[in-house]
C-alpha positions as CSV (number, residue, x, y, z in Angstrom):
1,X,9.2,-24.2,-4.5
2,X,8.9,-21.2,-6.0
3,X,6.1,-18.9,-6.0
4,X,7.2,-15.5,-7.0
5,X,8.2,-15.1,-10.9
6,X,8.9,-11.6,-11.5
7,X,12.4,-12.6,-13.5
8,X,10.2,-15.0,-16.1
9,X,7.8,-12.1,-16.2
10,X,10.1,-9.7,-17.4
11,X,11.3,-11.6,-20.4
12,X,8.2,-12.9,-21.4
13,X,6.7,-9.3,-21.2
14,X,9.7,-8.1,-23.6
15,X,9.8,-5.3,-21.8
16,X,13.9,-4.3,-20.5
17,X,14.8,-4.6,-16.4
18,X,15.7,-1.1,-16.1
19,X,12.0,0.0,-16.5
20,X,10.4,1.9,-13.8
21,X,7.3,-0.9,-13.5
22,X,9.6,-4.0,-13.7
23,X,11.7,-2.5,-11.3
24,X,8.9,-1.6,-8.5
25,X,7.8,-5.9,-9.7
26,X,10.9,-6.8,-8.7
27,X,11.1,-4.6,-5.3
28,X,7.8,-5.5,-4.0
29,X,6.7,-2.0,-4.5
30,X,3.3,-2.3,-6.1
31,X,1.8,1.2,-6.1
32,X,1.5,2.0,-9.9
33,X,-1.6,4.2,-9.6
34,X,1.0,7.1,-9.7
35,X,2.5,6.2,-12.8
36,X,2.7,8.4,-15.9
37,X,0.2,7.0,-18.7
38,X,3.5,5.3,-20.7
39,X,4.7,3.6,-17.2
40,X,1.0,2.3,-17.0
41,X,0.8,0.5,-20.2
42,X,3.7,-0.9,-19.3
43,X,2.9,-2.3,-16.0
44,X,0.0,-3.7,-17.1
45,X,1.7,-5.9,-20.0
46,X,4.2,-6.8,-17.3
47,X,1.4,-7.9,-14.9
48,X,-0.6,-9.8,-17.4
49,X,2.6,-12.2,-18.3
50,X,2.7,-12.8,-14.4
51,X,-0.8,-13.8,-14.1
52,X,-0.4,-15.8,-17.3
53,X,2.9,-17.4,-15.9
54,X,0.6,-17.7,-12.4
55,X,-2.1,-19.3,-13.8
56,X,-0.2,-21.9,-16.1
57,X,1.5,-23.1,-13.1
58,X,-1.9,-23.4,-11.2
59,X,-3.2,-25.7,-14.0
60,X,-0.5,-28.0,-14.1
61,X,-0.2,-27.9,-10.4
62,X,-4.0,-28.2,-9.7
63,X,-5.5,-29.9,-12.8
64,X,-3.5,-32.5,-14.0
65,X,-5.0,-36.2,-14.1
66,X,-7.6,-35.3,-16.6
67,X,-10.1,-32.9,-14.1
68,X,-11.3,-29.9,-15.8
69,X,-12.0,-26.7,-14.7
70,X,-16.1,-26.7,-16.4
């Protein structure tokens, strides 16, 4: 099973692999407080399509059979 989707990330982001936050993703090297403002943006669009991806697998992992989350 796989938890870890940086790869997905990246291409649903639309942002290209050779970018300094996509990189650091795919290195485990998650310090981007010392990124330039550009990087930042960046980094955050990348790291809202992981949560995204995250979170759709949690709901069809964890909330299937017709049990809501309210």
């Amino acid at each position: 099973m796989r938890y870890f989707h940086a790869e997905e990330a990246i291409a649903s982001s639309g942002l290209r692999p050779t970018y300094t936050p996509t990189v650091m993703l795919t290195r485990w090297r998650l310090n981007m407080a010392d990124l330039p403002c550009y990087d930042r943006a960046r980094a955050f669009r990348l790291l809202g399509a992981l949560f995204a991806i995250a979170d759709t697998r949690r709901r069809e992992r964890c909330c299937g059979g017709g049990r809501s989350q309210e």
